[in-house]
C-alpha positions in Angstrom: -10.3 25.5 12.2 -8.6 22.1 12.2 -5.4 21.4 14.0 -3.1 20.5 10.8 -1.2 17.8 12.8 -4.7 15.8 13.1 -5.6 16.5 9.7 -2.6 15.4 8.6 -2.5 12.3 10.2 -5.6 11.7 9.2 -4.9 11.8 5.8 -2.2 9.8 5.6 -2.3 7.7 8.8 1.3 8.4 9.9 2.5 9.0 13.2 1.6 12.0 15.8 5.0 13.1 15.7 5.8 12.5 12.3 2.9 14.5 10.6 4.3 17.2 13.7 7.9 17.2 12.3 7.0 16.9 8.6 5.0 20.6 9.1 7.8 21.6 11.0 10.1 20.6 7.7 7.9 21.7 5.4 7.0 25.1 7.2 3.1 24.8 7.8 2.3 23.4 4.3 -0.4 20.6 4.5 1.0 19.4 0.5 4.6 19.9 1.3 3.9 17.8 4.5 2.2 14.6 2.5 5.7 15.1 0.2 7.8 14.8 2.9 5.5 11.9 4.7 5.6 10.2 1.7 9.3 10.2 0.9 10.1 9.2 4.5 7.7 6.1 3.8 9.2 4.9 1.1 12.7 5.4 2.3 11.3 3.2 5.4 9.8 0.5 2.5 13.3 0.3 1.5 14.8 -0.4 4.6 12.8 -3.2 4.9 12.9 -4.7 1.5 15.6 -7.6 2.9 13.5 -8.4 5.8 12.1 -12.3 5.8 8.3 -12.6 4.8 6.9 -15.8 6.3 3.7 -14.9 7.2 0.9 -14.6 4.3 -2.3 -13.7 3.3 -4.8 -14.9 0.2 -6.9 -12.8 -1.2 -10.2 -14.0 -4.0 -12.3 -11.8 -5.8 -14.4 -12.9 -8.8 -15.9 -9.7 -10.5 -19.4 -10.5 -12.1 -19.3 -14.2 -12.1 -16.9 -13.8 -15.2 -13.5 -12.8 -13.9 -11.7 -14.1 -10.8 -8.7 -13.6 -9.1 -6.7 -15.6 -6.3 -3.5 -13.5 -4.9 -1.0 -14.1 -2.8 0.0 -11.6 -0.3 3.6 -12.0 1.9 4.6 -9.9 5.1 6.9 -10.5 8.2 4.0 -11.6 10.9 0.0 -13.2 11.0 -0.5 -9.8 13.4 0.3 -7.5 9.8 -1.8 -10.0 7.3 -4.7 -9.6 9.3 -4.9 -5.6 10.0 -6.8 -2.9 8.1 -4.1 -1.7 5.8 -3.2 -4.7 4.8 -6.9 -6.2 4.2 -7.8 -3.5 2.2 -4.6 -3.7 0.0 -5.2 -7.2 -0.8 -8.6 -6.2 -2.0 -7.3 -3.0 -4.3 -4.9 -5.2 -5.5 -7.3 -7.9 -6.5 -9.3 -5.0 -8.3 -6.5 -3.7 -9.6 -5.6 -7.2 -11.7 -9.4 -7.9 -12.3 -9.5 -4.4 -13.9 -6.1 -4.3 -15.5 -4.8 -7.9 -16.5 -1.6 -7.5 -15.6 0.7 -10.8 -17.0 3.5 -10.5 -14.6 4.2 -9.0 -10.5 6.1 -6.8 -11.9 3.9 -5.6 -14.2 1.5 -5.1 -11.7 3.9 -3.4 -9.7 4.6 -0.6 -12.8 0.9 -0.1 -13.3 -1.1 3.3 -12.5 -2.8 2.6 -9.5 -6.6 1.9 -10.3 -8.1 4.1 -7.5 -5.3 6.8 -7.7 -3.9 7.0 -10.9 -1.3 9.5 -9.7 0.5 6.6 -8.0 1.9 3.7 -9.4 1.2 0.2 -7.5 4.7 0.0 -6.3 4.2 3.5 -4.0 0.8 2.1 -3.1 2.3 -0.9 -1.6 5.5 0.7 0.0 2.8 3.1 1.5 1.1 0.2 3.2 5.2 -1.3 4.3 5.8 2.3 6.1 2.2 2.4 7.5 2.4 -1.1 9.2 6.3 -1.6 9.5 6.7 -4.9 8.3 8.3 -5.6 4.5 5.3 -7.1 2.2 5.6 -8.7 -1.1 3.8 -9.8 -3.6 4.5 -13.3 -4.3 2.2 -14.6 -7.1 -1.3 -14.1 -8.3 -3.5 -15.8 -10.8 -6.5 -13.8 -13.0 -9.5 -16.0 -14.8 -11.6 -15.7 -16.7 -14.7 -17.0 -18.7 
C-alpha cells in the first residue's frame, strides 16, 4: 500500500508537509486532501496577484502548418520562466488558444481548460503561481491562421 502523503504529493506536486497537514485537515481522505491543497493554492495565487512581473517567457506553436500562436508569458524571476511548470504551461496554453480561439486574455482566462475540462484556465494558471511561488500573468498572445 502507498503512503498517501507521497501519493498526494505526487499528484499535485505540493509540499511534504502540506499534502501531511491537508490529510490531517481533511481526516485521511485523498479527494478532500486535493480540495483543501487546492483552495490553499489559490488563496497563495492571490496573495501574489500585486507582485511585479519582470521577467518573461515566449512561447510559439504552429499546429499543422495552418494555425500558429506566439504568447507571451510574465512572472517575477528568469529562474520561474525557465522551470518545468512553467514550460509546460506555456505550451497548454498555446494549445489551449490554437484549439479554442480565444479573442481576448480574459477570455482565455474564463475558458474550460482544454486537457481538464473540470477546470477553467484561470485555476490552471493560479495552480502553476502556488506551485512555483512567483505571481505569473498573461500579458498578450496572438493566434494565426491560414
Amino acid at each position: 500500500m502507498s503512503n498517501p502523503v507521497v501519493q498526494l504529493r505526487e499528484e499535485t506536486g505540493a509540499g511534504i508537509m502540506d499534502c501531511k497537514r491537508a490529510l490531517e485537515e481533511a481526516g485521511g481522505d485523498l479527494a478532500k486532501a486535493k480540495e483543501i491543497l487546492n483552495e490553499k493554492g489559490i488563496a497563495k495565487a492571490a496573495k501574489k496577484a500585486d507582485r511585479a512581473t519582470g521577467a518573461g517567457l515566449l512561447e510559439a506553436y504552429i499546429h499543422n502548418g495552418r494555425v500558429g500562436v506566439l504568447l507571451e508569458l510574465r512572472m517575477e524571476t528568469d529562474f520561474v520562466a525557465h522551470s518545468e511548470p512553467v514550460q509546460q504551461l506555456a505550451k497548454d496554453l498555446s494549445l489551449q488558444i490554437v484549439s479554442m480561439d480565444p479573442a481576448t486574455v480574459e477570455d482565455l482566462l474564463q475558458q474550460p481548460f482544454v486537457k481538464d475540462p473540470t477546470l477553467t484556465v484561470e485555476a490552471v494558471l493560479k495552480g502553476v503561481i502556488a506551485k512555483v511561488g512567483e505571481n505569473m500573468k498573461i500579458a498578450r498572445f496572438v493566434r494565426y491562421q491560414v
